[in-house]
mmCIF file of the N, C-alpha and C atoms, coordinates in Angstrom:
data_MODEL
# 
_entry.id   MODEL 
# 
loop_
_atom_site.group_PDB 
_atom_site.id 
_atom_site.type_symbol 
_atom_site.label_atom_id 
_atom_site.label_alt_id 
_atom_site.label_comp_id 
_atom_site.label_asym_id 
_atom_site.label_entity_id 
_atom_site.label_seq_id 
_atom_site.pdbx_PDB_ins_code 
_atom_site.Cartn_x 
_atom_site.Cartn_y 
_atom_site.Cartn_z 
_atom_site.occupancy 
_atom_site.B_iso_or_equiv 
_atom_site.pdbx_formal_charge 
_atom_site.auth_seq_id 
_atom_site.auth_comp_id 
_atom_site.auth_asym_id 
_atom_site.auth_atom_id 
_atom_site.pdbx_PDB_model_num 
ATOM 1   N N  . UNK A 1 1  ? 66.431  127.971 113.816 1.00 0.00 ? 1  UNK A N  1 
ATOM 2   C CA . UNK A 1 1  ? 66.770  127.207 115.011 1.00 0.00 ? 1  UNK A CA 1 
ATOM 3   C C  . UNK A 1 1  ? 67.914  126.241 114.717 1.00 0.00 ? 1  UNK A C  1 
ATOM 4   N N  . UNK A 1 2  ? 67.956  125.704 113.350 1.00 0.00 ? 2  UNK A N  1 
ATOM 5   C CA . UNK A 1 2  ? 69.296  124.888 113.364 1.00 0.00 ? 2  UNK A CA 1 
ATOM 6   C C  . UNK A 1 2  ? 69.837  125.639 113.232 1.00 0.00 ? 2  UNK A C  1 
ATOM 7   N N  . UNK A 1 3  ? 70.628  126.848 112.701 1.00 0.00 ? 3  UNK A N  1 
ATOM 8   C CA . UNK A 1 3  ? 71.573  127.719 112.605 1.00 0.00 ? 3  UNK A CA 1 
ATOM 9   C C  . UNK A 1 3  ? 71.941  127.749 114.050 1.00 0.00 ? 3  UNK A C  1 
ATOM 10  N N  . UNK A 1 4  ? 71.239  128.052 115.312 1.00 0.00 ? 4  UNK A N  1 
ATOM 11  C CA . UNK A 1 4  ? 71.524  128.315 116.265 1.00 0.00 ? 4  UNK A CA 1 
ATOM 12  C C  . UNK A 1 4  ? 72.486  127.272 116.872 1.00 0.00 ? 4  UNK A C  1 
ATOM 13  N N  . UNK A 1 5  ? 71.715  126.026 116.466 1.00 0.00 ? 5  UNK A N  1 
ATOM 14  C CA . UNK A 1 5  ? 72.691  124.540 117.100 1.00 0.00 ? 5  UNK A CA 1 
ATOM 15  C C  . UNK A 1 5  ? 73.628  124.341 116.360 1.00 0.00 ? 5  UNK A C  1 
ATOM 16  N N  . UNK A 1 6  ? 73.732  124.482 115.108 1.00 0.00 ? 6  UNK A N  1 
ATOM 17  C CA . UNK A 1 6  ? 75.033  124.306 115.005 1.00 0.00 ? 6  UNK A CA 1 
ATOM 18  C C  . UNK A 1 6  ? 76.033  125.258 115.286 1.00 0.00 ? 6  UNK A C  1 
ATOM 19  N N  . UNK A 1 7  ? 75.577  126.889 115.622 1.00 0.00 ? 7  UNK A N  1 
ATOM 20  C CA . UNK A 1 7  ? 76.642  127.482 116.388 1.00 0.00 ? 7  UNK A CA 1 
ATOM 21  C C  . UNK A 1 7  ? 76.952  126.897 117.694 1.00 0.00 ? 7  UNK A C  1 
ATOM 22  N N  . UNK A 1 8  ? 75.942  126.559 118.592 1.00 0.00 ? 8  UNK A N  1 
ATOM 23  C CA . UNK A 1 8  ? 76.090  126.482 119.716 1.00 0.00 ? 8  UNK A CA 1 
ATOM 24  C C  . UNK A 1 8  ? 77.001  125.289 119.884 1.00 0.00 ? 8  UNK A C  1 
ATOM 25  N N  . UNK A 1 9  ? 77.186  124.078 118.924 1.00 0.00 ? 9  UNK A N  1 
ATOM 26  C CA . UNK A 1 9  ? 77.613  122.766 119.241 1.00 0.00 ? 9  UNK A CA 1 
ATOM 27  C C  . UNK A 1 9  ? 79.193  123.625 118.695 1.00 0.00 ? 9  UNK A C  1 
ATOM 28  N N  . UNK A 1 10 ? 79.314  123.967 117.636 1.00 0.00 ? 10 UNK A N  1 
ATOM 29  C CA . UNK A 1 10 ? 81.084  124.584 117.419 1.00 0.00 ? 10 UNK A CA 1 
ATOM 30  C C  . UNK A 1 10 ? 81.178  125.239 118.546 1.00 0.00 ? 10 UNK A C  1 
ATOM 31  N N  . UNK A 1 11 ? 80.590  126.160 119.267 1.00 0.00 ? 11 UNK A N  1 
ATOM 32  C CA . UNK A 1 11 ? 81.173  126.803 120.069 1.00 0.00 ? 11 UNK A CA 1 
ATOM 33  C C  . UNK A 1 11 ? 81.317  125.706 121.564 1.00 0.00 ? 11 UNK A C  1 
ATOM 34  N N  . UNK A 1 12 ? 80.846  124.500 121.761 1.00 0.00 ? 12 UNK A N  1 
ATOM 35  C CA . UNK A 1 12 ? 80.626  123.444 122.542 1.00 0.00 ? 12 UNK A CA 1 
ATOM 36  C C  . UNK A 1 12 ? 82.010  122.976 122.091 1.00 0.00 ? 12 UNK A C  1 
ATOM 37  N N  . UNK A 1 13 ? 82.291  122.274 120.820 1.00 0.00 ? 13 UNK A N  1 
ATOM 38  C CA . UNK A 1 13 ? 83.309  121.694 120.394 1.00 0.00 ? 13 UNK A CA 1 
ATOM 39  C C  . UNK A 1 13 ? 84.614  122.693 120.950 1.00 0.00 ? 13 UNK A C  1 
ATOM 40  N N  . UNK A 1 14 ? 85.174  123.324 120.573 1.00 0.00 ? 14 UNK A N  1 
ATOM 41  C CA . UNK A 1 14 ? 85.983  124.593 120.108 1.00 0.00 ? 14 UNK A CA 1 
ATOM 42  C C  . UNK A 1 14 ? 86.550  124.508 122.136 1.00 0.00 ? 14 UNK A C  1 
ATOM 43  N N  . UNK A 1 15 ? 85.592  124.819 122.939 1.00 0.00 ? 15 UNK A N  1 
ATOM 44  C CA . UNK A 1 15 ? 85.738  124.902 124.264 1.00 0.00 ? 15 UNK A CA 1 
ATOM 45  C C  . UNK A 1 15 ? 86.399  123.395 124.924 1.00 0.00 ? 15 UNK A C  1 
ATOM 46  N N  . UNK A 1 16 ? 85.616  122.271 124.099 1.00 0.00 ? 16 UNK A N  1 
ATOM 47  C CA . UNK A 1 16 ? 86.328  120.651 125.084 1.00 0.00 ? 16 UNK A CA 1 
ATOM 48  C C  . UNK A 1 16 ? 87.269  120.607 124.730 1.00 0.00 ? 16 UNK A C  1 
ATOM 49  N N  . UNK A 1 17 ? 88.061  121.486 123.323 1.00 0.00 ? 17 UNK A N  1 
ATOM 50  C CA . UNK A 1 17 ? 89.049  120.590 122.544 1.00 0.00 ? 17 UNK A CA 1 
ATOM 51  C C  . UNK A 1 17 ? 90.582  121.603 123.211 1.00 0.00 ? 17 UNK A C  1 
ATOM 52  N N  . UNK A 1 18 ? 90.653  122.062 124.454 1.00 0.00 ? 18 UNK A N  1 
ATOM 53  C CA . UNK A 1 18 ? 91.307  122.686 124.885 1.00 0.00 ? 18 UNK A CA 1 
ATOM 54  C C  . UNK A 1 18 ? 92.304  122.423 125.962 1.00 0.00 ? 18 UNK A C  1 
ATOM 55  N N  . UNK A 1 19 ? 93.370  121.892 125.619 1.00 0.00 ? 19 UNK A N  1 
ATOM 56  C CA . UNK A 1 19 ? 94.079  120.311 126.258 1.00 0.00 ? 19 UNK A CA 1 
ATOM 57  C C  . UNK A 1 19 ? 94.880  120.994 127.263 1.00 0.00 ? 19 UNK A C  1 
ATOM 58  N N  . UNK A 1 20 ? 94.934  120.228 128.840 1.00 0.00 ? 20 UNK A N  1 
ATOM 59  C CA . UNK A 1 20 ? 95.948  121.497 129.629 1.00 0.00 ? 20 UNK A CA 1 
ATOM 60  C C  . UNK A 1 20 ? 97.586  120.037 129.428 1.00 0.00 ? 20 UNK A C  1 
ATOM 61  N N  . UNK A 1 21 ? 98.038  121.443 129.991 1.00 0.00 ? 21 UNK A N  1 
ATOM 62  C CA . UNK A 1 21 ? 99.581  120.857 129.583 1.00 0.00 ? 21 UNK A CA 1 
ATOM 63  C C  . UNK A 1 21 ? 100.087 121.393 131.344 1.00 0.00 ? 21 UNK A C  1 
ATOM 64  N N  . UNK A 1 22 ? 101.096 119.794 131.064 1.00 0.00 ? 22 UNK A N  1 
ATOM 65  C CA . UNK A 1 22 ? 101.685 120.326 132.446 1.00 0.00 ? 22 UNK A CA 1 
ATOM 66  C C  . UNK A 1 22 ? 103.369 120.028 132.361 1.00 0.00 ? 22 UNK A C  1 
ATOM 67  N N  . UNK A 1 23 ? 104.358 120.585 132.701 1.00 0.00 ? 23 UNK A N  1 
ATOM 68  C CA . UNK A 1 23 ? 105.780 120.526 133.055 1.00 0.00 ? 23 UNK A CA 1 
ATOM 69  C C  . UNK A 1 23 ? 106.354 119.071 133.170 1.00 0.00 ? 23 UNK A C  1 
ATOM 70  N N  . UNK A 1 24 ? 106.847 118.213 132.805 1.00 0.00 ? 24 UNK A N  1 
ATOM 71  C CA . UNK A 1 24 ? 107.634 117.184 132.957 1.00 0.00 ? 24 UNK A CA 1 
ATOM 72  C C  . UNK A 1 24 ? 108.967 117.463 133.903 1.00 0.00 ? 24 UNK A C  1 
ATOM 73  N N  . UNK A 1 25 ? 108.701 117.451 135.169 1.00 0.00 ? 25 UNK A N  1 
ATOM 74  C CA . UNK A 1 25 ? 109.842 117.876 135.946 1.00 0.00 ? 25 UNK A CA 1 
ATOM 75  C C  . UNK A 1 25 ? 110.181 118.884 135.445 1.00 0.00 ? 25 UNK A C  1 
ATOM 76  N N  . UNK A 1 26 ? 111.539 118.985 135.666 1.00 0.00 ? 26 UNK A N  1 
ATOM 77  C CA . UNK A 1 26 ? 112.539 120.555 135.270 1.00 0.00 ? 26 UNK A CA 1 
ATOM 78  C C  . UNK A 1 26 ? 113.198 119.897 133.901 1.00 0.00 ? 26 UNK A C  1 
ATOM 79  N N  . UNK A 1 27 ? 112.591 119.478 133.437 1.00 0.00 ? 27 UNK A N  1 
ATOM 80  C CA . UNK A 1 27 ? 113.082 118.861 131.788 1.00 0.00 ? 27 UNK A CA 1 
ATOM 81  C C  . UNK A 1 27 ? 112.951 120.453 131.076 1.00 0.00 ? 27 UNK A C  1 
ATOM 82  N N  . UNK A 1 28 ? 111.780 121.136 131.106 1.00 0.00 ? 28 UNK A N  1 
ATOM 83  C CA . UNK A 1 28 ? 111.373 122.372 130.117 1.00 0.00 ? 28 UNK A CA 1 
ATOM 84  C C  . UNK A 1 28 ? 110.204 121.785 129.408 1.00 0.00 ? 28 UNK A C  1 
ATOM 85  N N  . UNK A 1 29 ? 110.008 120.593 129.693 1.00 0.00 ? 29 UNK A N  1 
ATOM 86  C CA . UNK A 1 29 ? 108.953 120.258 127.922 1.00 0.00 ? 29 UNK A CA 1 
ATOM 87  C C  . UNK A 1 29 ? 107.736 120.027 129.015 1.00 0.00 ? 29 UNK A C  1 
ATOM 88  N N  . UNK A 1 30 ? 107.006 120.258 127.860 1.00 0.00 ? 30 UNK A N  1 
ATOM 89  C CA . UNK A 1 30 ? 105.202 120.362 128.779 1.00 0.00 ? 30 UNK A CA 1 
ATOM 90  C C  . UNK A 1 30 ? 104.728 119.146 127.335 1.00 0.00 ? 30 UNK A C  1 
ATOM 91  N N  . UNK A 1 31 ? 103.810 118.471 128.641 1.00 0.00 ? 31 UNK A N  1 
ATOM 92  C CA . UNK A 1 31 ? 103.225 117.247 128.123 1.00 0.00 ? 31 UNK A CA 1 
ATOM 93  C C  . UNK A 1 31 ? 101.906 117.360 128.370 1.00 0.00 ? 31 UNK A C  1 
ATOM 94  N N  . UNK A 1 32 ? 101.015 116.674 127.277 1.00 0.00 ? 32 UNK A N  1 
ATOM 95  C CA . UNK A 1 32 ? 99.820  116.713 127.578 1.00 0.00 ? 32 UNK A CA 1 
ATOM 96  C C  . UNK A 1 32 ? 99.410  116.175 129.162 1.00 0.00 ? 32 UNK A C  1 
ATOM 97  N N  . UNK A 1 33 ? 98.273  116.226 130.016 1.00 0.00 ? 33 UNK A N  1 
ATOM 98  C CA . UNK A 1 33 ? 97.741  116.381 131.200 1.00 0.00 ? 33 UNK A CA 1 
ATOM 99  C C  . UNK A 1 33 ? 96.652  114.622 130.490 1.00 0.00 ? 33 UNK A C  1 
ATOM 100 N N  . UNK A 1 34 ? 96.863  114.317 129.437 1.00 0.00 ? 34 UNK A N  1 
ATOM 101 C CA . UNK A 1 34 ? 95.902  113.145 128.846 1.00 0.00 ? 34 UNK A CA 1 
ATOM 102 C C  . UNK A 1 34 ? 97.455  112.184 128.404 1.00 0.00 ? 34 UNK A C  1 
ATOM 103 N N  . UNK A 1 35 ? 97.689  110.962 127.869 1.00 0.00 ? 35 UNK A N  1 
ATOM 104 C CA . UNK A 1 35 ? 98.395  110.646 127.896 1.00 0.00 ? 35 UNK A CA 1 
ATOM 105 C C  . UNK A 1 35 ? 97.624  109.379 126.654 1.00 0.00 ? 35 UNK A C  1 
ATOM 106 N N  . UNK A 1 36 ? 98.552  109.092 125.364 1.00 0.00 ? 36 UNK A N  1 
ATOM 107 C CA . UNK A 1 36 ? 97.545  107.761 124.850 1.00 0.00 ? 36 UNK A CA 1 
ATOM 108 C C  . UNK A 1 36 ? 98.196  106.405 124.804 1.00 0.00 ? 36 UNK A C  1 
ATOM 109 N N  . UNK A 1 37 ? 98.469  105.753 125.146 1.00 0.00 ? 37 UNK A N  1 
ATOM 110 C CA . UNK A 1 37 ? 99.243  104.369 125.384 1.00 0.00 ? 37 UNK A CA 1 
ATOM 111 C C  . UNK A 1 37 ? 98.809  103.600 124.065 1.00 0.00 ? 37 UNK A C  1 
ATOM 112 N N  . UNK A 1 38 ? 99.246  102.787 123.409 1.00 0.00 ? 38 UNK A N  1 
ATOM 113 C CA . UNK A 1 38 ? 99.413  102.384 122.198 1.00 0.00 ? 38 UNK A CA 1 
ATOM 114 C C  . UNK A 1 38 ? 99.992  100.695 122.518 1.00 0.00 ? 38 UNK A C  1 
ATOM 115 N N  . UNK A 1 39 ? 98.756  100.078 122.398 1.00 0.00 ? 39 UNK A N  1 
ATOM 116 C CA . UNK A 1 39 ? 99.085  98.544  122.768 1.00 0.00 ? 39 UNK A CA 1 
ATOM 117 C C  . UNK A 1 39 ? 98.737  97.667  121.290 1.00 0.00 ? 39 UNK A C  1 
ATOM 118 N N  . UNK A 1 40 ? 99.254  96.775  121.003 1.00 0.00 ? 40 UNK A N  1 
ATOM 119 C CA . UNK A 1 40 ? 98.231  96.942  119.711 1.00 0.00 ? 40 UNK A CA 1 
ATOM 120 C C  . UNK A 1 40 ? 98.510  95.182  120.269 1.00 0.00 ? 40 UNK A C  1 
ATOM 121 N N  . UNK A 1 41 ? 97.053  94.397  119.794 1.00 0.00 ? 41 UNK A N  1 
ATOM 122 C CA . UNK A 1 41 ? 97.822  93.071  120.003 1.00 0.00 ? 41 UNK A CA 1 
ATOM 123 C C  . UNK A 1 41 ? 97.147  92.526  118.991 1.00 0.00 ? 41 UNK A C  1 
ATOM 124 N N  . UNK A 1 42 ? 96.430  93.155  118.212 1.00 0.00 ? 42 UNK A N  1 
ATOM 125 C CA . UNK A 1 42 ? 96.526  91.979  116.307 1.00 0.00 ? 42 UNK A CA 1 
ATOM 126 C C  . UNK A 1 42 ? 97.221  92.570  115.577 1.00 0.00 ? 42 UNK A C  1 
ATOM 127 N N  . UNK A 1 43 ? 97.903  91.311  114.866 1.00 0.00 ? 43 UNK A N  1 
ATOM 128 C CA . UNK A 1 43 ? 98.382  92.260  113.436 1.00 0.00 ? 43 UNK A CA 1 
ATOM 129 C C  . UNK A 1 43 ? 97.584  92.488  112.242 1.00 0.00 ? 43 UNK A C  1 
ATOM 130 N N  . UNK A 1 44 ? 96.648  92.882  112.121 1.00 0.00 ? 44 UNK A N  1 
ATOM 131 C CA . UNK A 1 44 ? 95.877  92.714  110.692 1.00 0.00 ? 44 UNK A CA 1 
ATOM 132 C C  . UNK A 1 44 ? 95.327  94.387  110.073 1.00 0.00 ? 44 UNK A C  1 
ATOM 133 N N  . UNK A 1 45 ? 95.345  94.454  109.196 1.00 0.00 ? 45 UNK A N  1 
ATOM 134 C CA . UNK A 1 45 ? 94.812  95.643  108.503 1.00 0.00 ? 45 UNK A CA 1 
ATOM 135 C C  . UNK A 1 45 ? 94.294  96.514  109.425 1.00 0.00 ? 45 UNK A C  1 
ATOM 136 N N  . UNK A 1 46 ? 92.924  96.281  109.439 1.00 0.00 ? 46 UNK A N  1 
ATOM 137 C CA . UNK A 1 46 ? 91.831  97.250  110.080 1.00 0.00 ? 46 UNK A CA 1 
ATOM 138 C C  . UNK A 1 46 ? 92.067  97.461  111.561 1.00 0.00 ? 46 UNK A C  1 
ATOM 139 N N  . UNK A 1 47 ? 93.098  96.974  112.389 1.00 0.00 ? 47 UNK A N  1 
ATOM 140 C CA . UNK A 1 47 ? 93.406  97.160  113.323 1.00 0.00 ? 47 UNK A CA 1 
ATOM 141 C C  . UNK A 1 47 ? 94.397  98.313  113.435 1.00 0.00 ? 47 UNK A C  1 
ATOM 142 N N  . UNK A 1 48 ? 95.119  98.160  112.695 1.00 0.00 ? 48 UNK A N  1 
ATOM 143 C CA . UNK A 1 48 ? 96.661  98.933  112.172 1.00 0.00 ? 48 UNK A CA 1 
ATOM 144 C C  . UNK A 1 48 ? 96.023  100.169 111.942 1.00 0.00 ? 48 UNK A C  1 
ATOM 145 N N  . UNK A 1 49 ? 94.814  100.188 110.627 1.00 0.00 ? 49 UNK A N  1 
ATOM 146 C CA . UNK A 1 49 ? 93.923  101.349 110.164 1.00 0.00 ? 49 UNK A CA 1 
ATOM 147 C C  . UNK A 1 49 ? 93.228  102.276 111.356 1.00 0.00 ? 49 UNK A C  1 
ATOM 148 N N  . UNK A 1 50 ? 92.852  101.390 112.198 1.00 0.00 ? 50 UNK A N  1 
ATOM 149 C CA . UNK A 1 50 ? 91.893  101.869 113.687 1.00 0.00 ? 50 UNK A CA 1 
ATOM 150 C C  . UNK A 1 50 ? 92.748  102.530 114.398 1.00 0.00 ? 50 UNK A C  1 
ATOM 151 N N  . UNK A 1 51 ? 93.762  101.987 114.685 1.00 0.00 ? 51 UNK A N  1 
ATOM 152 C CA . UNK A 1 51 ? 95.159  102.617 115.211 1.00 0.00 ? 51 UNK A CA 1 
ATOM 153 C C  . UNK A 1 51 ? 95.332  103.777 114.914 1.00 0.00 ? 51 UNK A C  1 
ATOM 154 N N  . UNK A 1 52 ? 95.913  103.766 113.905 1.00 0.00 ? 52 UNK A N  1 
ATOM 155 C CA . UNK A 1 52 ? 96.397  105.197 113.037 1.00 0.00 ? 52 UNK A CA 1 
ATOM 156 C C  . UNK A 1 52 ? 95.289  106.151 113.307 1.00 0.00 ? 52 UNK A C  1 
ATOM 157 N N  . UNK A 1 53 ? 93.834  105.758 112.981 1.00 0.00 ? 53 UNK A N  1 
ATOM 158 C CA . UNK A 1 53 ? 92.767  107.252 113.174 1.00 0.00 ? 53 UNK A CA 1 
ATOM 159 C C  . UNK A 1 53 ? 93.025  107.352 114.379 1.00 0.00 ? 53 UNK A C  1 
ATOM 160 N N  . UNK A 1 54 ? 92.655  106.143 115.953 1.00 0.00 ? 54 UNK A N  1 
ATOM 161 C CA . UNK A 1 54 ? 92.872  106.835 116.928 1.00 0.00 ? 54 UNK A CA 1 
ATOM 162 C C  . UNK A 1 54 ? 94.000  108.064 117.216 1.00 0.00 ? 54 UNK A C  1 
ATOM 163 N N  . UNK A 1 55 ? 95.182  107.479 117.266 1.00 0.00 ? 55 UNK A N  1 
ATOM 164 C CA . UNK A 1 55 ? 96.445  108.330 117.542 1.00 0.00 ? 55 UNK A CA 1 
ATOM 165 C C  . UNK A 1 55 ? 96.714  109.584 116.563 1.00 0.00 ? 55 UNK A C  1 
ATOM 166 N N  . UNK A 1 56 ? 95.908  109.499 115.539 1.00 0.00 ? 56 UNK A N  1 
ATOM 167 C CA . UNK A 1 56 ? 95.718  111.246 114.273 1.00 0.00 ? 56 UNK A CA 1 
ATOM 168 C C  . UNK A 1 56 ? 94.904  111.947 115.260 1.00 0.00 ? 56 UNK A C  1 
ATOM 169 N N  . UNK A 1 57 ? 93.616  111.014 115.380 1.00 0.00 ? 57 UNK A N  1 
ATOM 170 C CA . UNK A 1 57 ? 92.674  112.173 116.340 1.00 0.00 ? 57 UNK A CA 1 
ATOM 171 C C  . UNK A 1 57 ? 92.882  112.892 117.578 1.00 0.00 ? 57 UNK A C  1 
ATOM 172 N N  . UNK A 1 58 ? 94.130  111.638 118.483 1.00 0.00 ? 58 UNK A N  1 
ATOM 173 C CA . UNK A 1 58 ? 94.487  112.137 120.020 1.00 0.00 ? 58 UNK A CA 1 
ATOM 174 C C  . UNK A 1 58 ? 95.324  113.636 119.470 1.00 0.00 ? 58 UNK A C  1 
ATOM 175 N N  . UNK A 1 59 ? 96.601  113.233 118.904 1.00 0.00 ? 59 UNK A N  1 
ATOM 176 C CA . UNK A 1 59 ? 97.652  114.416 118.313 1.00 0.00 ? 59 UNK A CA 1 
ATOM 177 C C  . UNK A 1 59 ? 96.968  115.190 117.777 1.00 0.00 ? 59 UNK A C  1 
ATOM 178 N N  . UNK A 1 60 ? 95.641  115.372 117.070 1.00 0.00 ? 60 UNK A N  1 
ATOM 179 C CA . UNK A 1 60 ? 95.112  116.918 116.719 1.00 0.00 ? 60 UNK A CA 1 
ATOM 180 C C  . UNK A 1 60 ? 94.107  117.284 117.557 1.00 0.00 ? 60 UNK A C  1 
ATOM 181 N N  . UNK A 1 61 ? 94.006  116.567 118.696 1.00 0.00 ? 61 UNK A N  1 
ATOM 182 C CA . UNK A 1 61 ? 92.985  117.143 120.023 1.00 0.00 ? 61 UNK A CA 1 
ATOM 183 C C  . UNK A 1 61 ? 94.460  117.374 121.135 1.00 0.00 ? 61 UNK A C  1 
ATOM 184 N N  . UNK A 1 62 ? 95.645  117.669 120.983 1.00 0.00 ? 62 UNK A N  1 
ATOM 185 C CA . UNK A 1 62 ? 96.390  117.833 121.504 1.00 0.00 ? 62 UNK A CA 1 
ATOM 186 C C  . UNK A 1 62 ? 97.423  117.488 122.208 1.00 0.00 ? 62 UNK A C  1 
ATOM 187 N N  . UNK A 1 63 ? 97.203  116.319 122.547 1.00 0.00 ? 63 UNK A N  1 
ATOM 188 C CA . UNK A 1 63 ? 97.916  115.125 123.053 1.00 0.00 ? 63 UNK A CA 1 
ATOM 189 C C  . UNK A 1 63 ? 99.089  114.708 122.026 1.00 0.00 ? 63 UNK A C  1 
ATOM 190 N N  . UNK A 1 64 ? 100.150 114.845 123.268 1.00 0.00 ? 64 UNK A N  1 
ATOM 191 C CA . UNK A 1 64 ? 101.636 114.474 122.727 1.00 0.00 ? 64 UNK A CA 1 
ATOM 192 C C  . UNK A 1 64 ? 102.538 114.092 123.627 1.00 0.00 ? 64 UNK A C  1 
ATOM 193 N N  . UNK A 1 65 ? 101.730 113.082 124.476 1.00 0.00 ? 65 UNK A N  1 
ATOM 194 C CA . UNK A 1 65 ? 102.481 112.120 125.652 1.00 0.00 ? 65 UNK A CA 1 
ATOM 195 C C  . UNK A 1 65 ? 101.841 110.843 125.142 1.00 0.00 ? 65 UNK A C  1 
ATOM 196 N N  . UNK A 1 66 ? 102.577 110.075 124.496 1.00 0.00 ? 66 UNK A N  1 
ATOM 197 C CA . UNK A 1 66 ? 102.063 108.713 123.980 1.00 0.00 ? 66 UNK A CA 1 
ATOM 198 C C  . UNK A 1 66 ? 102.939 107.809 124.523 1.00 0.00 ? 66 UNK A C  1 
ATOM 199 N N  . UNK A 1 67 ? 102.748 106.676 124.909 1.00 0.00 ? 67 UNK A N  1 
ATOM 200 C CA . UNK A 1 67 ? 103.346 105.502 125.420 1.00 0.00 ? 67 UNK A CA 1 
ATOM 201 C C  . UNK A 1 67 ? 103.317 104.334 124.701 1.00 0.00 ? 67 UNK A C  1 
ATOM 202 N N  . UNK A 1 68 ? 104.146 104.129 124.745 1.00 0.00 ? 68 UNK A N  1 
ATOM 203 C CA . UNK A 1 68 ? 104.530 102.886 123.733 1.00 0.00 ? 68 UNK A CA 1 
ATOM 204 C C  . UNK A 1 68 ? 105.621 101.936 123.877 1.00 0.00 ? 68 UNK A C  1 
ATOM 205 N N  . UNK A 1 69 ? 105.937 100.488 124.053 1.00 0.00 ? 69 UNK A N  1 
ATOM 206 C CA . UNK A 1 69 ? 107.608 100.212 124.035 1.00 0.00 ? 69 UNK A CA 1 
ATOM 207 C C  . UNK A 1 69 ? 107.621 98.983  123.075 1.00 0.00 ? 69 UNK A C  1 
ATOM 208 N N  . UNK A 1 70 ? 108.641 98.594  122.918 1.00 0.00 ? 70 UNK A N  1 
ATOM 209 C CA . UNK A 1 70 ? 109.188 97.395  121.931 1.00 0.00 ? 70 UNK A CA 1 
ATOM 210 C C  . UNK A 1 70 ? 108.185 95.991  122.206 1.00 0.00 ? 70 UNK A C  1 
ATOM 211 N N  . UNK A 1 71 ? 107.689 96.219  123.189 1.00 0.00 ? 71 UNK A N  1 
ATOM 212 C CA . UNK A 1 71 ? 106.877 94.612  123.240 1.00 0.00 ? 71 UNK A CA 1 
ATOM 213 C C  . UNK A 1 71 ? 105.713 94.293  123.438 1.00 0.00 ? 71 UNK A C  1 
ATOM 214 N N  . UNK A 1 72 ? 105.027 95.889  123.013 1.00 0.00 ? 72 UNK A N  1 
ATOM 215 C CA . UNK A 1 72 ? 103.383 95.887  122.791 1.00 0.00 ? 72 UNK A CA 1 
ATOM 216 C C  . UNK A 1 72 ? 103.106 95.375  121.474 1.00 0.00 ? 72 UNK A C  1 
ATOM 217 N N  . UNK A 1 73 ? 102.698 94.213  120.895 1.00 0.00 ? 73 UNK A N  1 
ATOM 218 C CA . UNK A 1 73 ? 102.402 93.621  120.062 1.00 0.00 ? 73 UNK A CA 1 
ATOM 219 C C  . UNK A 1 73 ? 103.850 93.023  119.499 1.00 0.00 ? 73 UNK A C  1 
ATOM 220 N N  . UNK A 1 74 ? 104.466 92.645  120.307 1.00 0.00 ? 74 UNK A N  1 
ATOM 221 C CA . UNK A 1 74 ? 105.809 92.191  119.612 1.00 0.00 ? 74 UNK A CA 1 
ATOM 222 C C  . UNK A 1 74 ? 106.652 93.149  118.655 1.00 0.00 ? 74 UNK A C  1 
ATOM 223 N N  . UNK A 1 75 ? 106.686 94.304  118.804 1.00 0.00 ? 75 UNK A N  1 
ATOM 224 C CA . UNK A 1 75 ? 107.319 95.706  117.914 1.00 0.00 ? 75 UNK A CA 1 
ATOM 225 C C  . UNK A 1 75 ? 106.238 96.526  117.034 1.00 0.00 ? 75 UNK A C  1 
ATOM 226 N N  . UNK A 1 76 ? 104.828 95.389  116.974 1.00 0.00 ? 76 UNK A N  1 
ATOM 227 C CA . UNK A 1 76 ? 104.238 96.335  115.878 1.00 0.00 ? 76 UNK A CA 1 
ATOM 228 C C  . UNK A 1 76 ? 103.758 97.698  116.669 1.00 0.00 ? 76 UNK A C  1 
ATOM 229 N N  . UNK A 1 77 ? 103.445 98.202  117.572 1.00 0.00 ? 77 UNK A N  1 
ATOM 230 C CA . UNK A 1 77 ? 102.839 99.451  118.372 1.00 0.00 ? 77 UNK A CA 1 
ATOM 231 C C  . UNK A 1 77 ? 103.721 100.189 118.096 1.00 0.00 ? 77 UNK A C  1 
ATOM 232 N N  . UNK A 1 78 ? 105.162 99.741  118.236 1.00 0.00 ? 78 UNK A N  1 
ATOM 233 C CA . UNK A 1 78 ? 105.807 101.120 117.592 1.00 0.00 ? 78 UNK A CA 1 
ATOM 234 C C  . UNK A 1 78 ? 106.141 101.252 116.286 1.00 0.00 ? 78 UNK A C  1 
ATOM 235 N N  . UNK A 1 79 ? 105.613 100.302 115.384 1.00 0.00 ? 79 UNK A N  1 
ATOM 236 C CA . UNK A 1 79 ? 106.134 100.186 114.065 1.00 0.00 ? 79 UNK A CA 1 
ATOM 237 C C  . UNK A 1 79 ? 104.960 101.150 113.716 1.00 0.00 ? 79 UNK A C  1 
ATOM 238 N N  . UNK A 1 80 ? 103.953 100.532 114.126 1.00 0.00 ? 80 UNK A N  1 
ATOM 239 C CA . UNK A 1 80 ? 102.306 101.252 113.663 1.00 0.00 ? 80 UNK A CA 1 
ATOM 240 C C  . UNK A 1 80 ? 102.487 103.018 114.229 1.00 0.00 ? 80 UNK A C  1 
ATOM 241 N N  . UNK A 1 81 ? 103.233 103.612 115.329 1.00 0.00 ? 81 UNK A N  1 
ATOM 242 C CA . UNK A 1 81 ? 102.933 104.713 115.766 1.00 0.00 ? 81 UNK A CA 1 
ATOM 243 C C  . UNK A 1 81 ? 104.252 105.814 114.694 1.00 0.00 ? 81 UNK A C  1 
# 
């Protein structure tokens, strides 16, 4: 019976992790349909660290429309991304 759940949960996983993409105008480039905005407002270690796993985990669940500009944390959001 665990053999069964853990097929059943990969085959659970495997199915959510299936990201739709949609057209950015008539640009040509397709953007994720999820989008991750990147605000960061401490500067300290484990924040920076928390950061980084979030935005590894969004980009390998598919997501590659991230938002970010020069004055989310005073430059660090894009220093950190």
């Amino acid at each position: 019976q665990k053999q069964r759940k853990l097929t059943s949960q990969k085959s659970m996983a495997s199915a959510e992790n299936k990201m739709i993409y949609r057209n950015l105008g008539n640009s040509g480039l397709k953007i994720s349909a999820i989008g991750f905005g990147n605000w960061l407002t401490n500067n300290d270690a484990k924040t920076e660290a928390t950061t980084k796993e979030i935005m590894k985990y969004a980009f390998e669940k598919g997501v590659n429309f991230f938002d970010t500009a020069e004055i989310y944390g005073f430059g660090t959001a894009e220093t950190v991304f």
